[in-house]
Gaussian input, Z-matrix of N, CA and C with variables (Angstrom, degrees):
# hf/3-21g

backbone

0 1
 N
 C     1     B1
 C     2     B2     1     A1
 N     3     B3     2     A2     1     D1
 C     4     B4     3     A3     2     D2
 C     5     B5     4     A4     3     D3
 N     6     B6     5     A5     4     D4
 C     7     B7     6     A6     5     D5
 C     8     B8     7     A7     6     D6
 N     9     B9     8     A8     7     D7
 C    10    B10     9     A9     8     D8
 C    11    B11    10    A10     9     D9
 N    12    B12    11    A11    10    D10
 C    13    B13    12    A12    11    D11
 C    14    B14    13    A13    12    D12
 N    15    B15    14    A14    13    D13
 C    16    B16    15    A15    14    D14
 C    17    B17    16    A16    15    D15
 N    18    B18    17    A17    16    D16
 C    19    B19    18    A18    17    D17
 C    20    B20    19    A19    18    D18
 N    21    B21    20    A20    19    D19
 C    22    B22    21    A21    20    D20
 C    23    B23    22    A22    21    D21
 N    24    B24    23    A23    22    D22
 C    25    B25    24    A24    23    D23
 C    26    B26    25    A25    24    D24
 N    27    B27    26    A26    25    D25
 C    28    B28    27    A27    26    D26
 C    29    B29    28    A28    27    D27
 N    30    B30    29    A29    28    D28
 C    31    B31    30    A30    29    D29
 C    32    B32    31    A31    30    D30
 N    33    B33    32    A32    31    D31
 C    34    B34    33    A33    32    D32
 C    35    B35    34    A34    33    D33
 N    36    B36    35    A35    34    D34
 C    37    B37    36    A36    35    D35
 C    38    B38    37    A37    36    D36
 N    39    B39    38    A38    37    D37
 C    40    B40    39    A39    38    D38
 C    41    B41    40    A40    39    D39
 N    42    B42    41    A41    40    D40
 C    43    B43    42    A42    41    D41
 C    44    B44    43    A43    42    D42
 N    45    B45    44    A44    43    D43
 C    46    B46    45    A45    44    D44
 C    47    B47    46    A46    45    D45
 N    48    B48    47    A47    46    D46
 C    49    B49    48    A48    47    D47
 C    50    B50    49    A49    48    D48
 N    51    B51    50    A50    49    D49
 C    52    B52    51    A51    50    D50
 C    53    B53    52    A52    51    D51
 N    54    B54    53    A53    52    D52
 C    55    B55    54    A54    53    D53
 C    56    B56    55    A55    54    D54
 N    57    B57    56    A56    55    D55
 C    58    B58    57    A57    56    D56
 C    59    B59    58    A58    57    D57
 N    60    B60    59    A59    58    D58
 C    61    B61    60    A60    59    D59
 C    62    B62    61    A61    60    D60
 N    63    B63    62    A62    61    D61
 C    64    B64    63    A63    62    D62
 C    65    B65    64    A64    63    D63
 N    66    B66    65    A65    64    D64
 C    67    B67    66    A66    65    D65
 C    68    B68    67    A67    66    D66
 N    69    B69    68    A68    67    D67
 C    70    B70    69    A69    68    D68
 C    71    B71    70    A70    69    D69
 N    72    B72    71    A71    70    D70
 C    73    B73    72    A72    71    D71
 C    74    B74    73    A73    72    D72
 N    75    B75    74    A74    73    D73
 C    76    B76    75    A75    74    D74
 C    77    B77    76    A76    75    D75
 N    78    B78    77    A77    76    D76
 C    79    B79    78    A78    77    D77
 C    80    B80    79    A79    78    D78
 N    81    B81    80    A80    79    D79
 C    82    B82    81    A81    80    D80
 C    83    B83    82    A82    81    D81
 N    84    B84    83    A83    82    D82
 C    85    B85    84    A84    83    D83
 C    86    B86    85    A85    84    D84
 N    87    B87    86    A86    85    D85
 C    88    B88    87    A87    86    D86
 C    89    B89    88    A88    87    D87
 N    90    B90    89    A89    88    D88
 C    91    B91    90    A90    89    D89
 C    92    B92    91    A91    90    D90
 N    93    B93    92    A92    91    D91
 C    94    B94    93    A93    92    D92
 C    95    B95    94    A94    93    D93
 N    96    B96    95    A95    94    D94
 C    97    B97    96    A96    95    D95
 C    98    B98    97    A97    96    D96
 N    99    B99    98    A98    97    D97
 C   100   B100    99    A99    98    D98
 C   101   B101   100   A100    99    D99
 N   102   B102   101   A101   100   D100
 C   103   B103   102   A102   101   D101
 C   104   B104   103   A103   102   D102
 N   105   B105   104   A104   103   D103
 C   106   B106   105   A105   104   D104
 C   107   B107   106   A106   105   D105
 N   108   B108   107   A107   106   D106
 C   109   B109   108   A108   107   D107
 C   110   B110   109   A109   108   D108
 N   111   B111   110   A110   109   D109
 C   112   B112   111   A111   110   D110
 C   113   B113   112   A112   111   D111
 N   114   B114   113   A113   112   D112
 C   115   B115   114   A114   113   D113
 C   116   B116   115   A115   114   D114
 N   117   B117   116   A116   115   D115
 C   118   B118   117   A117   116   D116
 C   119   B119   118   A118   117   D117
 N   120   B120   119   A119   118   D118
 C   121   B121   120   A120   119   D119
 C   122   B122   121   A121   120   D120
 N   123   B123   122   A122   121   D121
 C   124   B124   123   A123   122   D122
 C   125   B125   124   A124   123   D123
 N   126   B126   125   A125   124   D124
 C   127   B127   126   A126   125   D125
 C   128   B128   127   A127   126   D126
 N   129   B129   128   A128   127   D127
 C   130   B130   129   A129   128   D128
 C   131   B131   130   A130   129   D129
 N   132   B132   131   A131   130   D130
 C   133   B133   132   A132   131   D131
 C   134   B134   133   A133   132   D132
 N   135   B135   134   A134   133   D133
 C   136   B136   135   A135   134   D134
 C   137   B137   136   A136   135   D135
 N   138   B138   137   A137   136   D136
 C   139   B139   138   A138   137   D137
 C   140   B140   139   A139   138   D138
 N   141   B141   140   A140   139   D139
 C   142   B142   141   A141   140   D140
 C   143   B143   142   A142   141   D141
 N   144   B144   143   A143   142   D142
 C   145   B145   144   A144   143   D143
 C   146   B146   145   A145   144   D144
 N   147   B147   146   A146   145   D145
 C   148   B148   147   A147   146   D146
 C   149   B149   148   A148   147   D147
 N   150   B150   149   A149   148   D148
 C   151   B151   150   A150   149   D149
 C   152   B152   151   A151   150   D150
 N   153   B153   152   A152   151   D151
 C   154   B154   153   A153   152   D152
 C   155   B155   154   A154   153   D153
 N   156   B156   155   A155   154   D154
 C   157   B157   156   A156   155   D155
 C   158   B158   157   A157   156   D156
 N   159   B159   158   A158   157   D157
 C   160   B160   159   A159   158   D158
 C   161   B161   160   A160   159   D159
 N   162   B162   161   A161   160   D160
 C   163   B163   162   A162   161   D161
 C   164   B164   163   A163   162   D162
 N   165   B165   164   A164   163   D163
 C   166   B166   165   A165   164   D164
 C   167   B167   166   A166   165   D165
 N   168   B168   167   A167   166   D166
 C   169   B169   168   A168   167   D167
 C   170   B170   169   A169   168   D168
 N   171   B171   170   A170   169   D169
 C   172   B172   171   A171   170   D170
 C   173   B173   172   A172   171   D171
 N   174   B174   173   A173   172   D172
 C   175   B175   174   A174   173   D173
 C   176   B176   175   A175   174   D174
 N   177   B177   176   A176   175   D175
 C   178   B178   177   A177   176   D176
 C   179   B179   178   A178   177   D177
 N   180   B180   179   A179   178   D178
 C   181   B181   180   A180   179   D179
 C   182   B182   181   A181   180   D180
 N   183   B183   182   A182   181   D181
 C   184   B184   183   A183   182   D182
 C   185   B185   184   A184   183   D183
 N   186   B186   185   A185   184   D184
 C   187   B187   186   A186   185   D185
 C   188   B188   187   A187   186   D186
 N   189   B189   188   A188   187   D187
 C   190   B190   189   A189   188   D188
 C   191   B191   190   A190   189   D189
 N   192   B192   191   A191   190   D190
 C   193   B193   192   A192   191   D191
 C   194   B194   193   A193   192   D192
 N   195   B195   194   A194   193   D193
 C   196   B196   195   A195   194   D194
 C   197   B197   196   A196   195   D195
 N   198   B198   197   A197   196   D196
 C   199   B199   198   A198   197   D197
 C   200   B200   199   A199   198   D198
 N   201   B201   200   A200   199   D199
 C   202   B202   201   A201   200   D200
 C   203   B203   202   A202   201   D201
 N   204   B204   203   A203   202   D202
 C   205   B205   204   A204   203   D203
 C   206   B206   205   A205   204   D204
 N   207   B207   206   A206   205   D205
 C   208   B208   207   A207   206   D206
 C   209   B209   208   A208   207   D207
 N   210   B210   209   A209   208   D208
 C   211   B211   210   A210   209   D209
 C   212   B212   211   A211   210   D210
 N   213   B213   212   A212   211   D211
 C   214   B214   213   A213   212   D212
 C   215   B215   214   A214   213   D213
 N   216   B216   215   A215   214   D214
 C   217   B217   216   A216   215   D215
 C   218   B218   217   A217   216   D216
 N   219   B219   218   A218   217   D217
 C   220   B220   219   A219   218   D218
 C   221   B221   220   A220   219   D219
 N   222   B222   221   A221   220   D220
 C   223   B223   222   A222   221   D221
 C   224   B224   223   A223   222   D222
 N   225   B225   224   A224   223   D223
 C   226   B226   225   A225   224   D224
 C   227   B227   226   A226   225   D225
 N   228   B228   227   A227   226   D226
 C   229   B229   228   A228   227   D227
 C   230   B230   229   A229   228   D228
 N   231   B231   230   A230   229   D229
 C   232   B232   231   A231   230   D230
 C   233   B233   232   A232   231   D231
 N   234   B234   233   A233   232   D232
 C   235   B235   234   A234   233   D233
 C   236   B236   235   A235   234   D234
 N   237   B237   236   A236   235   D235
 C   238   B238   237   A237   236   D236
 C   239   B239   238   A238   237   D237
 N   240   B240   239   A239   238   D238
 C   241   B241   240   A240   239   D239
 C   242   B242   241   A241   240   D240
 N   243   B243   242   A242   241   D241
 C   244   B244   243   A243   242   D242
 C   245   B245   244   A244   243   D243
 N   246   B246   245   A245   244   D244
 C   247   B247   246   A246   245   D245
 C   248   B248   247   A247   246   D246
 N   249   B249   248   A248   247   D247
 C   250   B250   249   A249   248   D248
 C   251   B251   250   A250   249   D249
 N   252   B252   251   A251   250   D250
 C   253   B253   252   A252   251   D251
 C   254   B254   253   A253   252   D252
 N   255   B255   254   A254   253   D253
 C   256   B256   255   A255   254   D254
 C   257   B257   256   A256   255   D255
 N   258   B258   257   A257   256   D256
 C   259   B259   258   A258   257   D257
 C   260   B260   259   A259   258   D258
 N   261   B261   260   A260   259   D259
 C   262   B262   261   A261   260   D260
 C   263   B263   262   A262   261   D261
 N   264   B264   263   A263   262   D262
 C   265   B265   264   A264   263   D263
 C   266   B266   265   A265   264   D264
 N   267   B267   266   A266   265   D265
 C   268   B268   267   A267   266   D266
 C   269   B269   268   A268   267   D267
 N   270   B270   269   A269   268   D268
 C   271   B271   270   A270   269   D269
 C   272   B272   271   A271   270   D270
 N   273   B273   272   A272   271   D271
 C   274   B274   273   A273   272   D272
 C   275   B275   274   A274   273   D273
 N   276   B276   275   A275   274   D274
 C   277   B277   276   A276   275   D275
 C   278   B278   277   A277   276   D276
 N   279   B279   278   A278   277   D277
 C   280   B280   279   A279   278   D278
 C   281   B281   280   A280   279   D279
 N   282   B282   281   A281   280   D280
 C   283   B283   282   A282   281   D281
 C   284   B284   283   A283   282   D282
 N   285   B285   284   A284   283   D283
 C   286   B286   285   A285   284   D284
 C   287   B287   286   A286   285   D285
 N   288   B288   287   A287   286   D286
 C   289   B289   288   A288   287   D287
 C   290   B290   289   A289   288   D288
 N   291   B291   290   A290   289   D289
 C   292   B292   291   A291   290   D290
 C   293   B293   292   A292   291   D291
 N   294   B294   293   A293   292   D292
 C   295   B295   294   A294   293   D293
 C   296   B296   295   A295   294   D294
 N   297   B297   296   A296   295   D295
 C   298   B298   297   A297   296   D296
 C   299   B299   298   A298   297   D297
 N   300   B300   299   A299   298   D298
 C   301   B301   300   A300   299   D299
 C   302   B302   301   A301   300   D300
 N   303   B303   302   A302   301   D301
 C   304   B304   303   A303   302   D302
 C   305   B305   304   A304   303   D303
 N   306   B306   305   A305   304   D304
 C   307   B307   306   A306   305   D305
 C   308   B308   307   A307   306   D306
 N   309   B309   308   A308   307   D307
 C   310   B310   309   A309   308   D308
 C   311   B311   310   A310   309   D309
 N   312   B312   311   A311   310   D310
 C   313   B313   312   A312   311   D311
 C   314   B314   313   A313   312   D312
 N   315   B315   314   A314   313   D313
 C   316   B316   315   A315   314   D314
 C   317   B317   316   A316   315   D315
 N   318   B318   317   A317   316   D316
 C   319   B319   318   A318   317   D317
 C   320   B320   319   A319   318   D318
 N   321   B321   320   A320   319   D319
 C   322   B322   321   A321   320   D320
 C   323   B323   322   A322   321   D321

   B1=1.4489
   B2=1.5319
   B3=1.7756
   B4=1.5616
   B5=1.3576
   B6=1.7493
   B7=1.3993
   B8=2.2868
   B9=1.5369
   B10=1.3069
   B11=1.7614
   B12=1.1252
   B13=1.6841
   B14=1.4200
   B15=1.6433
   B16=1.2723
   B17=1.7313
   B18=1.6198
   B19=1.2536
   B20=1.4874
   B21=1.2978
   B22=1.2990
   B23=1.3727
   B24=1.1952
   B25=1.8108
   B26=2.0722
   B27=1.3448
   B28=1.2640
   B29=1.3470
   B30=0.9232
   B31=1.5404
   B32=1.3804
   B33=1.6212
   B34=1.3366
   B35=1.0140
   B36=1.7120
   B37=1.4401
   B38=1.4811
   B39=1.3547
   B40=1.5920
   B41=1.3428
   B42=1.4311
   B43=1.4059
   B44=1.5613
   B45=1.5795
   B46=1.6158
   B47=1.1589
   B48=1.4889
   B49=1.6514
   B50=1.4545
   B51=1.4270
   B52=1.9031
   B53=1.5038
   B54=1.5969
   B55=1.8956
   B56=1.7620
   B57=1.3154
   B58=1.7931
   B59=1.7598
   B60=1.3477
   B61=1.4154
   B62=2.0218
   B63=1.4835
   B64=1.8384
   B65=1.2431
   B66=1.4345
   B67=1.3254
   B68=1.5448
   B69=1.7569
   B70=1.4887
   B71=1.9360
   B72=1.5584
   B73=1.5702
   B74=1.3598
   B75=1.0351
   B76=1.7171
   B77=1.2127
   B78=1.1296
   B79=1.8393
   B80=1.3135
   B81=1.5345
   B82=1.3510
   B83=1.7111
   B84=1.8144
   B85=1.2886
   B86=1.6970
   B87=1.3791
   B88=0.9923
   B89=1.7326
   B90=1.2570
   B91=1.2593
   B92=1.3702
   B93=1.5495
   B94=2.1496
   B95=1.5898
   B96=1.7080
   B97=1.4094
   B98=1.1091
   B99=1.6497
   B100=1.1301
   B101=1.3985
   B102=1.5712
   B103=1.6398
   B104=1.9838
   B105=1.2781
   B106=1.4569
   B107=1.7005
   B108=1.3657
   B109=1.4588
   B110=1.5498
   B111=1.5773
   B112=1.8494
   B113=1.2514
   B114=1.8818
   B115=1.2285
   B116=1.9691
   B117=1.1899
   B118=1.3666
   B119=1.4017
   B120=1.4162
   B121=1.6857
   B122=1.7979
   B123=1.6357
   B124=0.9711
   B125=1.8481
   B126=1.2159
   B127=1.4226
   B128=1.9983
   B129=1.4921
   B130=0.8883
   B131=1.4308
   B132=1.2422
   B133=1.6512
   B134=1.1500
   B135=1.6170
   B136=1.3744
   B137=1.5780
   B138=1.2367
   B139=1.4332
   B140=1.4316
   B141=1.7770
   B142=1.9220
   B143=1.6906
   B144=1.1219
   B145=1.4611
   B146=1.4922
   B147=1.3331
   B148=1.8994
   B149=1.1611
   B150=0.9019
   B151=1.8017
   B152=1.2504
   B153=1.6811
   B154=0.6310
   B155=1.8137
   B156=1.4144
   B157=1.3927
   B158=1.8593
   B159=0.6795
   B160=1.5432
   B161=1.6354
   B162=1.4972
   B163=1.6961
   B164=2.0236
   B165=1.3830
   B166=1.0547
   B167=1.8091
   B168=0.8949
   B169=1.6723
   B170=1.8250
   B171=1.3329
   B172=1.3526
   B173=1.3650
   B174=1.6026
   B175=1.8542
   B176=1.5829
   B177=1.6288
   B178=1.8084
   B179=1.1479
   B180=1.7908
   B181=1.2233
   B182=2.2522
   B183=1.4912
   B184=1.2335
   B185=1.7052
   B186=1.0462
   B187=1.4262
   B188=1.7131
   B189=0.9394
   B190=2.0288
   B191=1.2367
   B192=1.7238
   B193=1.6038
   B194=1.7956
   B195=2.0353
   B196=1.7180
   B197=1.9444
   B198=1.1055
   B199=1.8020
   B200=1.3875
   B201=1.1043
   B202=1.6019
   B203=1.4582
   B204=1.3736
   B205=1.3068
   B206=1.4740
   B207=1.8783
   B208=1.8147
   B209=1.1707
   B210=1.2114
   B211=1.4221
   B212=2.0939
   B213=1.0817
   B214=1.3946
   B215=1.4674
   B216=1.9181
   B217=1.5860
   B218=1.6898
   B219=1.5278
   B220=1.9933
   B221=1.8393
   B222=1.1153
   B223=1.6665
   B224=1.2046
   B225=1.1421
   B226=1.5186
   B227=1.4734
   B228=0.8490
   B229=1.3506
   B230=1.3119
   B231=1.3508
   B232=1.1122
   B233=1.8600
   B234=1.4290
   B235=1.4651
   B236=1.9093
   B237=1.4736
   B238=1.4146
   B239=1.6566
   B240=1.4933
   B241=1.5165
   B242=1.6154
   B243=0.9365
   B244=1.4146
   B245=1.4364
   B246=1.5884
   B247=1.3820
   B248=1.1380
   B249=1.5319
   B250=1.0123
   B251=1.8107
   B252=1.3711
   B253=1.3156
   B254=1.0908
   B255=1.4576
   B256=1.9184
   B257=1.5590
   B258=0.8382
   B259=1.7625
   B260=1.4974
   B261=1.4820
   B262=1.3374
   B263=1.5845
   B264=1.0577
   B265=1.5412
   B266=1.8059
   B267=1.2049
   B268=1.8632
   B269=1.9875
   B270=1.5052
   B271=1.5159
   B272=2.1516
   B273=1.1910
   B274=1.7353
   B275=0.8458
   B276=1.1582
   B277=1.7681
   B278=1.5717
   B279=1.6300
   B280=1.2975
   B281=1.6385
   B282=1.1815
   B283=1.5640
   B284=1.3679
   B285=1.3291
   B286=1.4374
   B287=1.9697
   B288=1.4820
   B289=1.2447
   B290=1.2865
   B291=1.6409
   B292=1.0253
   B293=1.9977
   B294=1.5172
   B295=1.7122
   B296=1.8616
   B297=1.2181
   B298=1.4411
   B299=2.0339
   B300=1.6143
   B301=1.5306
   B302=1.5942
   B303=1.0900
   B304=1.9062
   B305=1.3868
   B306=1.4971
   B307=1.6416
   B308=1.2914
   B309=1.0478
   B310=1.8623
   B311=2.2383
   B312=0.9982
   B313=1.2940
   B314=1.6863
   B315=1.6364
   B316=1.3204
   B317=1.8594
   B318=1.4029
   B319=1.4326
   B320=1.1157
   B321=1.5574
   B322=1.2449
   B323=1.9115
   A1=109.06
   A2=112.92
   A3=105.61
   A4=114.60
   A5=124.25
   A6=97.83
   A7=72.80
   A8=98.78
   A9=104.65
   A10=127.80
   A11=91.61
   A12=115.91
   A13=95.35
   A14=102.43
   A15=120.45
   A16=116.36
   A17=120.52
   A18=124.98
   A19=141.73
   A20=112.72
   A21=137.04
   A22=108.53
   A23=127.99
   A24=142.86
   A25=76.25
   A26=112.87
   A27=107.16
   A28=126.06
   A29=100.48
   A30=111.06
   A31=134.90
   A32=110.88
   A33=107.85
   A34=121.20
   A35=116.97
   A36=130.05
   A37=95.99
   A38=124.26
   A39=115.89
   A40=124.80
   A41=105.25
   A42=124.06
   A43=96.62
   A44=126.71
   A45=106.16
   A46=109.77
   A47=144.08
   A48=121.88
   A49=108.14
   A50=116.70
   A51=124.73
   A52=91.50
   A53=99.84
   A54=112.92
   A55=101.75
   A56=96.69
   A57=119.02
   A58=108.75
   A59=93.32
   A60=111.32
   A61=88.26
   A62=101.08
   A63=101.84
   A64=123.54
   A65=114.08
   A66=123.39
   A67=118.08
   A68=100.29
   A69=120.97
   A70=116.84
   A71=93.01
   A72=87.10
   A73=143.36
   A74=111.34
   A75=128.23
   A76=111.22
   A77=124.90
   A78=127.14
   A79=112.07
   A80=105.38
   A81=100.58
   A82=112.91
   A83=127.93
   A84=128.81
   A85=89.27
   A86=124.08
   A87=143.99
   A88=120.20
   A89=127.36
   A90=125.16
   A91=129.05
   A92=89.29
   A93=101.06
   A94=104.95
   A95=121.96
   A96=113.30
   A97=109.45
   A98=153.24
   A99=129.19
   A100=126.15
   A101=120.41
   A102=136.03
   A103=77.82
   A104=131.90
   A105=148.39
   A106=96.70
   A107=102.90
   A108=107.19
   A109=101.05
   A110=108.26
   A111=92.72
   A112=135.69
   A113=98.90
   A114=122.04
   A115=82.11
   A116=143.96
   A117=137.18
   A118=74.95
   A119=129.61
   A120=120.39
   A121=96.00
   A122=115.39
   A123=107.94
   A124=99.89
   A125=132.26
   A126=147.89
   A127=77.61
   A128=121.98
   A129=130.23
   A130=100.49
   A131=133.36
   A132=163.69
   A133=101.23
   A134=113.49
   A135=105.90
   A136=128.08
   A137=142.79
   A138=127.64
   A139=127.52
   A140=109.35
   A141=96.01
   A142=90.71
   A143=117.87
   A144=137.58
   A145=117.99
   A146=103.36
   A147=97.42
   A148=114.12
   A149=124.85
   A150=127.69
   A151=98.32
   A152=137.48
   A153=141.43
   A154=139.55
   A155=96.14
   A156=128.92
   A157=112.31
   A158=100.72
   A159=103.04
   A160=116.26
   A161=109.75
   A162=112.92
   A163=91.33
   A164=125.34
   A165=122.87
   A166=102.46
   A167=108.26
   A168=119.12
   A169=89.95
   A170=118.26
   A171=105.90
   A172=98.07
   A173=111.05
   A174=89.95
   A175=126.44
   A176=86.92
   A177=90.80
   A178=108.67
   A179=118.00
   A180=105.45
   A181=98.12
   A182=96.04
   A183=118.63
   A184=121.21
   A185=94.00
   A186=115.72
   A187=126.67
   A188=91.27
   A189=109.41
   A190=99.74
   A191=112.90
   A192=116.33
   A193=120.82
   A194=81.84
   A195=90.53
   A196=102.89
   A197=103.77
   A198=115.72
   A199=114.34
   A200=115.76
   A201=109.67
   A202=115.78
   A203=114.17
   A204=98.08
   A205=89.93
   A206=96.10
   A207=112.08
   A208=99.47
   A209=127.51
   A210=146.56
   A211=109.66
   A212=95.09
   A213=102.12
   A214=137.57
   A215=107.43
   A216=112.40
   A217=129.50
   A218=75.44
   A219=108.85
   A220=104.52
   A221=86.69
   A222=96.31
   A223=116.11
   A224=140.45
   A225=142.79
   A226=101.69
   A227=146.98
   A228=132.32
   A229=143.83
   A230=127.94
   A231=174.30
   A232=109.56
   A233=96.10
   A234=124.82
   A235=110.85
   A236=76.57
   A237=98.52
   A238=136.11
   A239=120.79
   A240=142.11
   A241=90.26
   A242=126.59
   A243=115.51
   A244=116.42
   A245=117.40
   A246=121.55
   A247=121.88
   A248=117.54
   A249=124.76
   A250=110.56
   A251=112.35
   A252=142.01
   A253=117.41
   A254=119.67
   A255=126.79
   A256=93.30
   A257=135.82
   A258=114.83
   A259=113.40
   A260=120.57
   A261=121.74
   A262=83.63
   A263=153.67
   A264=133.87
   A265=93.77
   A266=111.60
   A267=122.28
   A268=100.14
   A269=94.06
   A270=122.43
   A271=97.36
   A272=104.12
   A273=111.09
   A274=96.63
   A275=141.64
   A276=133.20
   A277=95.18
   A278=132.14
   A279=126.21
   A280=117.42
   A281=120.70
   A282=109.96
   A283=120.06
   A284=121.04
   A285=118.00
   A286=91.40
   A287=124.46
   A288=135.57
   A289=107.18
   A290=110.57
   A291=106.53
   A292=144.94
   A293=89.92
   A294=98.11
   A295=121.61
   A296=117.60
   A297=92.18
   A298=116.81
   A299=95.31
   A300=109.23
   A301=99.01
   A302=119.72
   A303=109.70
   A304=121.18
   A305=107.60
   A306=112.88
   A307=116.03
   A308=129.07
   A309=132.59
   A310=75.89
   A311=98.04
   A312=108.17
   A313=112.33
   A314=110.62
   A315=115.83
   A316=103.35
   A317=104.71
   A318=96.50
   A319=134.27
   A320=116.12
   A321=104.01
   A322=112.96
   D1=123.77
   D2=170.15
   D3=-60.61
   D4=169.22
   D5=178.72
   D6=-155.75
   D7=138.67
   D8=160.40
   D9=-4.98
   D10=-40.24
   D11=-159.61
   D12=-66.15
   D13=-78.57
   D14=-166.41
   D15=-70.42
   D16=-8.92
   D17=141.87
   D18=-53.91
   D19=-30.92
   D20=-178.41
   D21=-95.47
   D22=-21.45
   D23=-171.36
   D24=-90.28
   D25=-51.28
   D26=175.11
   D27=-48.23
   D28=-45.21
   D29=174.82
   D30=-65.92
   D31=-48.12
   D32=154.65
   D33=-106.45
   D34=74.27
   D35=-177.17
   D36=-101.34
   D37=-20.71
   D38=-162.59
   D39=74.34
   D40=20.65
   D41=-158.23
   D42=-124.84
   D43=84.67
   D44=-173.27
   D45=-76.79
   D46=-22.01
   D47=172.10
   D48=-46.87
   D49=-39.61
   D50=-160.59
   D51=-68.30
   D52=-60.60
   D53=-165.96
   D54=-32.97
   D55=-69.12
   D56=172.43
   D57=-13.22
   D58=-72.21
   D59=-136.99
   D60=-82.99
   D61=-23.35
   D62=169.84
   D63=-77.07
   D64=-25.00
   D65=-179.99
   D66=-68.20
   D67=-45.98
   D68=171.83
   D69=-59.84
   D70=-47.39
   D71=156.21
   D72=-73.46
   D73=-11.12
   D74=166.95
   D75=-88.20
   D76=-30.55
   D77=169.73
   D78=-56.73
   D79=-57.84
   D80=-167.61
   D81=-110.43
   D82=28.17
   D83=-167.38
   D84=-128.99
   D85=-58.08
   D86=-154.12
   D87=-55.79
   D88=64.07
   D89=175.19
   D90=13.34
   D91=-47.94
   D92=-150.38
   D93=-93.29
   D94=75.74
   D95=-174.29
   D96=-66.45
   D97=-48.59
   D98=143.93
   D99=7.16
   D100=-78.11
   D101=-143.69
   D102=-81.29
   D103=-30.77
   D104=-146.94
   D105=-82.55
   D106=-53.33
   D107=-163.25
   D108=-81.01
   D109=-16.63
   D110=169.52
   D111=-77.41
   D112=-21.46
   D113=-159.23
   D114=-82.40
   D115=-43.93
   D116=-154.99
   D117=-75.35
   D118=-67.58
   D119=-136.14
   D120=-54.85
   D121=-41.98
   D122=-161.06
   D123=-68.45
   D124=-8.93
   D125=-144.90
   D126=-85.17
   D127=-64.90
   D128=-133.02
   D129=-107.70
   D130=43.99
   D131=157.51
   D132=-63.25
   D133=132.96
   D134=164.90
   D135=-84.39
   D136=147.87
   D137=-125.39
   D138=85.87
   D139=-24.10
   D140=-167.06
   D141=-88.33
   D142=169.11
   D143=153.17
   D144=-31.73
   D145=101.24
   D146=-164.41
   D147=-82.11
   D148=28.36
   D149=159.07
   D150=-95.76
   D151=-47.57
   D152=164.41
   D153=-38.20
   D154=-47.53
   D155=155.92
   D156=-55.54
   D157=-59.98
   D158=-179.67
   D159=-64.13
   D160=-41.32
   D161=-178.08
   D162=-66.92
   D163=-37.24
   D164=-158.22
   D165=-73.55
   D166=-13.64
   D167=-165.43
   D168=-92.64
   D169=-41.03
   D170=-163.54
   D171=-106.88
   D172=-0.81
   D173=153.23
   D174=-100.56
   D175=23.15
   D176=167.65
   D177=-94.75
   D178=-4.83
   D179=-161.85
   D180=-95.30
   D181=-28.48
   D182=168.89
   D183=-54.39
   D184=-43.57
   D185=153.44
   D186=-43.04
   D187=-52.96
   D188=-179.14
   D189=-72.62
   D190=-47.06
   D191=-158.06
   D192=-70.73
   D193=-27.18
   D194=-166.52
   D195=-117.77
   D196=-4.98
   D197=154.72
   D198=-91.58
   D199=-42.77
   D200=-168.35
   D201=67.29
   D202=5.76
   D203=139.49
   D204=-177.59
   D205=172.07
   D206=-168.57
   D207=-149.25
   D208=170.18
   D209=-176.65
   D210=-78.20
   D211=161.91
   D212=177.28
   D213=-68.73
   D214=-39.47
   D215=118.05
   D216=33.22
   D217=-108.97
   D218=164.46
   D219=-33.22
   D220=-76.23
   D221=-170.77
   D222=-58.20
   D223=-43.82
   D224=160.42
   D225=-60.65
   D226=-106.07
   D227=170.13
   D228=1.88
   D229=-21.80
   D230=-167.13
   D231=-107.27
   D232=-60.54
   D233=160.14
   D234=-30.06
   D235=-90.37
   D236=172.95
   D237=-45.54
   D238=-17.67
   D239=-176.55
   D240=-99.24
   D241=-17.94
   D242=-176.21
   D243=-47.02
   D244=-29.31
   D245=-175.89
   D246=-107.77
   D247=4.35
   D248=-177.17
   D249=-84.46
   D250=134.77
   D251=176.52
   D252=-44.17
   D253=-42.04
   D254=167.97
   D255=-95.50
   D256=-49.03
   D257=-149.01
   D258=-122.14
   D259=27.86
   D260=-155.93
   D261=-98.43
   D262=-22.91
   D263=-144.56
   D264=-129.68
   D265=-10.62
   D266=162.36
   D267=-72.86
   D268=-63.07
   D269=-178.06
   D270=-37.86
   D271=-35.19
   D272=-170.36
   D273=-95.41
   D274=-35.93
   D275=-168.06
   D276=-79.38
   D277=-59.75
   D278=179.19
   D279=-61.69
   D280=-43.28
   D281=154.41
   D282=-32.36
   D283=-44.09
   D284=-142.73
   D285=-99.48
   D286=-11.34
   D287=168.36
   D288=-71.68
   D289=-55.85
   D290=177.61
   D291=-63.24
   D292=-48.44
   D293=145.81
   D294=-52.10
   D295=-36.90
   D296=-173.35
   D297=-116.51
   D298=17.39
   D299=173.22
   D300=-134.60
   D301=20.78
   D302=173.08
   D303=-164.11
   D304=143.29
   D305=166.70
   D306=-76.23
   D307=162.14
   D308=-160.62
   D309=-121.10
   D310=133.58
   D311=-175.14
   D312=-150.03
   D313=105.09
   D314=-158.95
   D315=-71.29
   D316=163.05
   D317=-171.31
   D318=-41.70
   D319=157.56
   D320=-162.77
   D321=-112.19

């Protein structure tokens, strides 16, 4: 059985196939969209591993599509990458999931 734990040991393994493939399982396995949407924002820091950064941007958008809804966070954040040079046109595609598959729903 996967368990939170051993996803996140995935994650900061320094290992980006593992990082990847934990992030993708926590997006879409992981109950806690709350605890979910911090773990991407914090994913998408400048400094993290930008492959990394980028899968984390388009599983906010995965996020919106397969929750139907996310916090405000997301969307400002999301907001804000729009101009950015690496992640602005990932940053538009997950916006654009998120506006037309989710409610923006302030904490809960």
């Amino acid at each position: 059985m996967t368990t939170r734990t051993e996803k996140l040991a995935d994650l900061a393994s320094g290992d980006t196939s593992r990082a990847t493939r934990a992030l993708l399982y926590l997006t879409y396995e992981d109950p806690d969209r709350r605890w979910l949407e911090g773990l991407l924002l914090d994913q998408v820091r400048e400094g993290n591993e930008p492959q990394l950064r980028s899968l984390a941007v388009t599983c906010m958008g995965h996020l919106g599509r397969t929750r139907g809804v996310v916090g405000p966070e997301v969307v400002a954040c999301l907001e804000r990458l729009l101009g950015d040079p690496e992640l602005g046109g990932t940053a538009e595609d997950a916006l654009g999931d998120v506006r037309s598959f989710a409610d923006v729903v302030p904490g809960e």
